[in-house]
PAMI-486839 format. One line per 5 residues: number of its first residue (from 1); for each residue x, y, z of N, C-alpha, C, O. Coordinates in Angstrom, 3 decimals. Layout:
# PAMI-486839
NUM) X,Y,Z,X,Y,Z,X,Y,Z,X,Y,Z ~ ... $
# end
This chain:
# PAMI-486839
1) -4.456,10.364,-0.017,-4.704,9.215,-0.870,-6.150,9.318,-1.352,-7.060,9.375,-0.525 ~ -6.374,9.344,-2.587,-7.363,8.994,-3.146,-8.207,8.283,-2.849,-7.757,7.205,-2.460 ~ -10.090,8.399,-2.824,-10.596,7.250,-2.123,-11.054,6.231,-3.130,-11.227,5.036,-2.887 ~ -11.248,6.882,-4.384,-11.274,5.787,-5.204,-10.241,4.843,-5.733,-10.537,3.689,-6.042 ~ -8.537,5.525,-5.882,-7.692,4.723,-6.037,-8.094,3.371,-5.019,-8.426,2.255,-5.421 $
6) -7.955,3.841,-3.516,-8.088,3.419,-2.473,-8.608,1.802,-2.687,-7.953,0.761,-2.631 ~ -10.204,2.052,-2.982,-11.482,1.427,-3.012,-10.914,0.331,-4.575,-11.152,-0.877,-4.596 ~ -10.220,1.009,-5.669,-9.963,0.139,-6.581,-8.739,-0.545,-6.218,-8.796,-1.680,-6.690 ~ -7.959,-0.410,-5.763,-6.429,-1.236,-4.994,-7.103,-2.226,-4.088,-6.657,-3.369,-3.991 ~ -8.218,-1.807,-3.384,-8.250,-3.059,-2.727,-9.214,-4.009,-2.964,-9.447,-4.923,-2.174 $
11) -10.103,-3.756,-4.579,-10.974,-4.388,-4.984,-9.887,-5.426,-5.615,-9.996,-6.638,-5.435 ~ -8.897,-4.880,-6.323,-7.750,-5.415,-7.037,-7.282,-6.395,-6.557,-7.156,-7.479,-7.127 ~ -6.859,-6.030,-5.057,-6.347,-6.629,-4.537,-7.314,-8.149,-4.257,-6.819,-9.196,-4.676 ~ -8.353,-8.185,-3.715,-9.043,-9.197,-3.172,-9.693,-9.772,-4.289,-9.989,-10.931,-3.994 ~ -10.186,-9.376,-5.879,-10.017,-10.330,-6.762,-8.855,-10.657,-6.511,-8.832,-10.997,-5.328 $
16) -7.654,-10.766,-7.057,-6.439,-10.877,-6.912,-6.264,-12.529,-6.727,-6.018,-13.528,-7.402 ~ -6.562,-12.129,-5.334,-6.261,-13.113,-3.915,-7.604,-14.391,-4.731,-7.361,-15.447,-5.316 ~ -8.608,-13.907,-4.523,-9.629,-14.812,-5.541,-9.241,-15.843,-6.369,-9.415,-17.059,-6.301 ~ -8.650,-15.087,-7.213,-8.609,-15.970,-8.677,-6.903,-16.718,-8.112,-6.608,-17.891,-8.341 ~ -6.050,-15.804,-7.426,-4.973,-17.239,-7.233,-5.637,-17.965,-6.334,-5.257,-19.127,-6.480 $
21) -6.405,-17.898,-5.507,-6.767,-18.925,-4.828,-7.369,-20.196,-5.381,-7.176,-21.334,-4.952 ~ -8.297,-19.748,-6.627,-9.012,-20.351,-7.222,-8.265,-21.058,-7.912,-8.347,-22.272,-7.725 ~ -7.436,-20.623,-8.781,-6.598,-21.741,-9.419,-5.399,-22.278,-8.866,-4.604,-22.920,-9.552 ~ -5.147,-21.909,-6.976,-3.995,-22.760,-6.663,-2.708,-22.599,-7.083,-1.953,-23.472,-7.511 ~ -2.455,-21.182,-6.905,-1.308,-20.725,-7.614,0.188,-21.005,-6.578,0.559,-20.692,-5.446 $
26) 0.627,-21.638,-7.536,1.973,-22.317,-6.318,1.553,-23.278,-5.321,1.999,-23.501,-4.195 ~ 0.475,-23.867,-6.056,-0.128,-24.835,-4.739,-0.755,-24.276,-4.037,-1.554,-25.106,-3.606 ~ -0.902,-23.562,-3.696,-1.629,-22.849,-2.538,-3.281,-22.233,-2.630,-3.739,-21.797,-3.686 ~ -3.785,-22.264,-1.805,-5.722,-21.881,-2.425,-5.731,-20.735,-0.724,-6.732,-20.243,-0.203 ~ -4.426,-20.627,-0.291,-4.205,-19.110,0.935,-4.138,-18.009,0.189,-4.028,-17.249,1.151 $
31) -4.119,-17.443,-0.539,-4.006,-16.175,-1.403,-5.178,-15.131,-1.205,-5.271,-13.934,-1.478 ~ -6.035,-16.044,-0.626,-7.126,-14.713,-0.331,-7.198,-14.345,0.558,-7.568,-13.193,0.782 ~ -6.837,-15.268,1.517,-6.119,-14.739,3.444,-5.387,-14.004,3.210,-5.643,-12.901,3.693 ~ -4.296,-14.085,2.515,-3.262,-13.033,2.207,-3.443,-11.751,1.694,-2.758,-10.741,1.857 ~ -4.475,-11.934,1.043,-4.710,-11.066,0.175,-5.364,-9.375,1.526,-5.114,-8.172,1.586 $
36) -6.196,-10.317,2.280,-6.263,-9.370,3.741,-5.951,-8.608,3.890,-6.243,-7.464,3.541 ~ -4.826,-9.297,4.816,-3.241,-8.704,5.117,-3.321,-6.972,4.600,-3.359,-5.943,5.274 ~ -3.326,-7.223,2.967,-2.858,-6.453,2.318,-3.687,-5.177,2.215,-3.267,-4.021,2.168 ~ -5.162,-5.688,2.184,-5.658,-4.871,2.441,-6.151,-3.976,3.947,-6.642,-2.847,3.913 ~ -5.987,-4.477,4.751,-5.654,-3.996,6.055,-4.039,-2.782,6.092,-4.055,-1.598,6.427 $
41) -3.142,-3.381,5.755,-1.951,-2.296,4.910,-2.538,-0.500,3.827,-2.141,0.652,3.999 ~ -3.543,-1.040,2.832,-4.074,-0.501,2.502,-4.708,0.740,3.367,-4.276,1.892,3.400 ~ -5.873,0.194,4.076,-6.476,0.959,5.478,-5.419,1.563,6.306,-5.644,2.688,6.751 ~ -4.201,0.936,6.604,-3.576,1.558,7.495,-2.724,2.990,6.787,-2.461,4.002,7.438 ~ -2.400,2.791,5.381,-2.358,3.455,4.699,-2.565,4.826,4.479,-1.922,5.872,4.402 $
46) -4.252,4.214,4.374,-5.049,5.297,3.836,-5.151,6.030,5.143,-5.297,7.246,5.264 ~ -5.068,5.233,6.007,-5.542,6.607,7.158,-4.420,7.401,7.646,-4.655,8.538,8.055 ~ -3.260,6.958,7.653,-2.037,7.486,7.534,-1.917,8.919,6.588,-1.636,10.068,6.929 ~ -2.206,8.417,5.443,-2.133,9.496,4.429,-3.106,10.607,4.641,-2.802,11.780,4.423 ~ -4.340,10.209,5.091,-5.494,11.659,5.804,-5.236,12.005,6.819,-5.671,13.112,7.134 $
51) -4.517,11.339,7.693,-4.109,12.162,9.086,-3.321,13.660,8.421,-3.577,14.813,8.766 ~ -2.250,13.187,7.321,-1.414,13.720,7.309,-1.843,15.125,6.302,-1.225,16.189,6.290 ~ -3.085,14.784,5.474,-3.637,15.851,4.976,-4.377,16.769,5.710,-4.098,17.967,5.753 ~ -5.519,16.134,6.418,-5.788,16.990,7.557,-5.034,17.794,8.231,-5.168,19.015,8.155 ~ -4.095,17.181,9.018,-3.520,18.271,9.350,-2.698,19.036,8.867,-2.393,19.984,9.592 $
56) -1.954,18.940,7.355,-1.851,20.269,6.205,-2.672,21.017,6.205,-2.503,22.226,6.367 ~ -4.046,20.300,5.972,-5.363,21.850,5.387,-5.423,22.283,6.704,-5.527,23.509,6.650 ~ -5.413,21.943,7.764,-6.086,22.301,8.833,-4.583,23.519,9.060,-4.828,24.694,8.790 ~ -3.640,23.293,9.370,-2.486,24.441,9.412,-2.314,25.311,8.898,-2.039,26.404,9.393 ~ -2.480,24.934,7.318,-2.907,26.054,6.501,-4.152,26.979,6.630,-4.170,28.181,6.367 $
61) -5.284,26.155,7.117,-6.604,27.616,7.399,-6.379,27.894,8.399,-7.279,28.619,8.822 ~ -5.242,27.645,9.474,-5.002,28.217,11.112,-4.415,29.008,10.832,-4.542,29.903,11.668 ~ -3.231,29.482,9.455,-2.560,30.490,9.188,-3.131,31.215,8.927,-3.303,32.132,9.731 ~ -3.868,31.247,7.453,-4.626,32.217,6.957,-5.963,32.855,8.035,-6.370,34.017,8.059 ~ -6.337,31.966,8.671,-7.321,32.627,9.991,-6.678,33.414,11.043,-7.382,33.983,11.878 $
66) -5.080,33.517,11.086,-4.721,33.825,12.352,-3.851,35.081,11.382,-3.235,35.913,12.048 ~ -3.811,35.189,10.108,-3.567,36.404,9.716,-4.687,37.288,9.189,-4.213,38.424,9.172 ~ -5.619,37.313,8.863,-7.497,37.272,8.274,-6.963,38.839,8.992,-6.383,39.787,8.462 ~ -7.387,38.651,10.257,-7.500,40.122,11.219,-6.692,41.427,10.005,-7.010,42.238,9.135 ~ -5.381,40.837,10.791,-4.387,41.841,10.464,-4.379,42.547,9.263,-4.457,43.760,9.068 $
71) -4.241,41.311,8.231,-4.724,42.126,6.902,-5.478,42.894,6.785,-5.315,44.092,6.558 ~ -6.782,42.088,6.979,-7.826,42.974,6.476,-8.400,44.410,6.676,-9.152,45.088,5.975 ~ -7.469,44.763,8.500,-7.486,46.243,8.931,-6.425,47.111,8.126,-6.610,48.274,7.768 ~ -5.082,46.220,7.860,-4.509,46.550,7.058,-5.223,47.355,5.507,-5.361,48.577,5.444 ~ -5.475,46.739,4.759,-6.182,46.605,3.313,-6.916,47.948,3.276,-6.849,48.846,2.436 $
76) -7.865,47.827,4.759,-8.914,48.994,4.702,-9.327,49.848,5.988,-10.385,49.665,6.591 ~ -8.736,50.436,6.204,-8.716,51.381,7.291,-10.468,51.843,7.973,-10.876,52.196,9.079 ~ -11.038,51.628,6.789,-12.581,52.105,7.101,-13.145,50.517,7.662,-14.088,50.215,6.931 ~ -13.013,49.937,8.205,-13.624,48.636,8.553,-13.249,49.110,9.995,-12.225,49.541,10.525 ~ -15.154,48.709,10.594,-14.923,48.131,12.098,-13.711,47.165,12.922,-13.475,46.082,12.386 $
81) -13.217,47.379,13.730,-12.456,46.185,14.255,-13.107,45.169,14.591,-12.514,44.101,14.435 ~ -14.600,45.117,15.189,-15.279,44.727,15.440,-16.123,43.864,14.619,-16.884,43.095,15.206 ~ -16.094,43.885,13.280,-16.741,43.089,12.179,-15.554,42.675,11.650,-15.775,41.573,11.147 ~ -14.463,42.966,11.505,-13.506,42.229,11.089,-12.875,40.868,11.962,-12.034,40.124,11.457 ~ -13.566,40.625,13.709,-13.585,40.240,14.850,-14.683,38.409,13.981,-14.396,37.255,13.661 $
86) -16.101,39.458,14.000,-16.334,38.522,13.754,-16.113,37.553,12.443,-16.267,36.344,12.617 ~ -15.831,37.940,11.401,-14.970,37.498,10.633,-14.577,35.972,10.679,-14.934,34.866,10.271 ~ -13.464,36.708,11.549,-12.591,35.762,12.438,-13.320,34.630,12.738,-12.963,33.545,12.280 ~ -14.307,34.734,13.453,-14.552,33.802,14.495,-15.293,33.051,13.681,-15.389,31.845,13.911 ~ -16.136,33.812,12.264,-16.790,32.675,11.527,-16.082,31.887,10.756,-16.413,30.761,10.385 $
91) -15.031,32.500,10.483,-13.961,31.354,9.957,-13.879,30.172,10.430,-14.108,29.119,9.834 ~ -13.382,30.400,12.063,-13.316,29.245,12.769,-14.589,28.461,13.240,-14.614,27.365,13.799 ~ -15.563,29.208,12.916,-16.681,27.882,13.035,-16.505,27.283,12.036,-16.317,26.071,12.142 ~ -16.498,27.943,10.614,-16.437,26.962,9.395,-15.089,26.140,9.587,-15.010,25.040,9.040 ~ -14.164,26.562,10.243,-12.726,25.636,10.270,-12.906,24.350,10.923,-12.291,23.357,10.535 $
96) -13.893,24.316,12.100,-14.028,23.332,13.039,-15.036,22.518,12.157,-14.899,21.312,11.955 ~ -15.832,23.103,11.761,-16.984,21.968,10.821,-16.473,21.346,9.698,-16.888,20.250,9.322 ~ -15.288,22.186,8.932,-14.821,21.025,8.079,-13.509,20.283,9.204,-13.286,19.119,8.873 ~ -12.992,20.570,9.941,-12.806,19.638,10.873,-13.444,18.501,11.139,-12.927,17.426,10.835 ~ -14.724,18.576,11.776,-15.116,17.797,12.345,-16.191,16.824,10.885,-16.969,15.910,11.160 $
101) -15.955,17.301,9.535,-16.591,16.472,8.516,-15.578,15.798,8.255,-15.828,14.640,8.591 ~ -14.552,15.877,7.835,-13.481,15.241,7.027,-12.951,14.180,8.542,-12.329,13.303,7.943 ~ -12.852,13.789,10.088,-13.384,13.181,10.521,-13.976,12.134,10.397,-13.508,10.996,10.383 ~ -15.254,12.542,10.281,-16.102,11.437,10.326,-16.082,10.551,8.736,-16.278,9.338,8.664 ~ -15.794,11.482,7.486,-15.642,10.831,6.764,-14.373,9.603,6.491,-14.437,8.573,5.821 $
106) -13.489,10.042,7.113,-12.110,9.543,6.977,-12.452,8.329,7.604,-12.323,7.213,7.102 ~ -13.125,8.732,9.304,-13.190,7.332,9.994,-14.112,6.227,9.814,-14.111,5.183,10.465 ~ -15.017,6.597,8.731,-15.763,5.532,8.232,-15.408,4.390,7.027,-15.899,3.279,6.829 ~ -14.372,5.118,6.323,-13.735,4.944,5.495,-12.447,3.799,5.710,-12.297,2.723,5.131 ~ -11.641,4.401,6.690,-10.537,3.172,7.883,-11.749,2.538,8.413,-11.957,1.495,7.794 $
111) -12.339,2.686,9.019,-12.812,1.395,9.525,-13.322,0.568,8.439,-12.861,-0.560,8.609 ~ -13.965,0.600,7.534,-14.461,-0.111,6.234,-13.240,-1.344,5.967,-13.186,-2.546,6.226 ~ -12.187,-0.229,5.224,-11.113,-0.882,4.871,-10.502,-1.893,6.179,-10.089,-3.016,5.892 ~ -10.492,-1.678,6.818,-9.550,-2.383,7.978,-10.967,-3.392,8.572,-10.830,-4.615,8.592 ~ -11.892,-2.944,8.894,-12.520,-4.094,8.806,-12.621,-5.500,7.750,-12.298,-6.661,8.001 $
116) -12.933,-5.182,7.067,-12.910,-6.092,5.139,-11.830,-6.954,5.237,-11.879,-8.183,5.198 ~ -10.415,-5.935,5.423,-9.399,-6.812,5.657,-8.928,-7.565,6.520,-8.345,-8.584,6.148 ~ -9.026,-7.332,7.589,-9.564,-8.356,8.969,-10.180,-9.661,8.649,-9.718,-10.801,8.698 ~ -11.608,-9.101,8.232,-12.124,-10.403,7.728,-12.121,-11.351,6.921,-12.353,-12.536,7.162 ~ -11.765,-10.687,5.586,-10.894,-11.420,4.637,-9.831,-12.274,4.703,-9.851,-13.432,4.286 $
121) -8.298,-11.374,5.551,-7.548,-11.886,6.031,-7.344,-13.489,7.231,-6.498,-14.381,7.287 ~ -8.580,-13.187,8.004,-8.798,-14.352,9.261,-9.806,-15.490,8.588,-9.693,-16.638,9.017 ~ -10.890,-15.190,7.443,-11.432,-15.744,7.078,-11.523,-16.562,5.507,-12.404,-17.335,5.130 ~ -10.582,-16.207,4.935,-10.360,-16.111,3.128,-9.916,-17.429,2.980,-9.956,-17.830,1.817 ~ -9.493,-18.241,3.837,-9.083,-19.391,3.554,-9.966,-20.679,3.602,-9.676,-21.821,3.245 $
126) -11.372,-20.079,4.255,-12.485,-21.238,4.409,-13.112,-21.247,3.288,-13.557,-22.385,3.144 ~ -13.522,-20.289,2.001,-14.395,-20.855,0.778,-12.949,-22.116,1.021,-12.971,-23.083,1.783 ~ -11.922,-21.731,0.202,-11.352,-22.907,-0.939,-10.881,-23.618,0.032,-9.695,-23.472,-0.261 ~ -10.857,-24.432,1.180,-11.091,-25.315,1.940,-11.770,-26.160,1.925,-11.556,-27.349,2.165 ~ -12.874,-25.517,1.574,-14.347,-26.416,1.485,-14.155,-26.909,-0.329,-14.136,-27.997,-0.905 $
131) -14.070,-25.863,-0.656,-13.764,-26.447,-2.079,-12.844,-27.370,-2.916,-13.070,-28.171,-3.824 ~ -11.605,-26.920,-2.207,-10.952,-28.136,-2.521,-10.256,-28.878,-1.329,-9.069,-29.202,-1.283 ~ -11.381,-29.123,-0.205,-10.690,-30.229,0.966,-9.834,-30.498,1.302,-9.515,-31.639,1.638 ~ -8.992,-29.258,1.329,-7.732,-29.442,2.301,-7.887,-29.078,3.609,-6.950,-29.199,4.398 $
# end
């Protein structure tokens, strides 16, 4: 999932919730509590959908790293086994570091969203409360 779709769905969303709240749509001035909800869905979403990419890219460079060797002695007979070794292994440092980036980016990202919506959700109903004294 996209992080800007992401970031604009749930801007969408919580104007949204805003402006029915604001004008009491169906009676109601809860639409921005609701509106939460939705974005918490969103977050759960989104992190759903990067679990599931991660571990695509990540399977896919475990393949191509766990065939790297073979080929490449293949291809060229004049290559060390031994530099084609390390190779290997720098792959997998670079494999683990975008591992361990896409991580931290992802989880800052769910927590954002799922926080926001939490708060939104438990809290969205106190502006127009106050505003219109119900």
């Amino acid at each position: 999932m996209n992080i800007k779709f992401t970031y604009g769905l749930t801007f969408f969303i919580i104007i949204s919730g805003i402006l029915l709240s604001f004008f009491k749509a169906f009676d109601d001035y809860l639409w921005l509590a609701r509106s939460g909800a939705l974005v918490v869905v969103v977050g759960i979403l989104y992190a759903m959908a990067e679990f599931y990419n991660r571990e695509y890219q990540l399977r896919l460079l475990q393949f191509h790293t766990s065939n790297l060797k073979e080929i490449t002695l293949l291809e060229s007979e004049e290559l060390d086994s031994s530099r084609v070794d390390e190779w290997v292994e720098n792959t997998k440092v670079v494999e683990n570091k975008l591992q361990s980036e896409l991580e931290k980016i992802t989880l800052k990202h769910e927590a954002f969203l799922l926080i926001t919506g939490t708060l939104v959700w438990g809290f969205g109903d106190l502006p127009f409360s106050f505003l219109f004294g119900a």
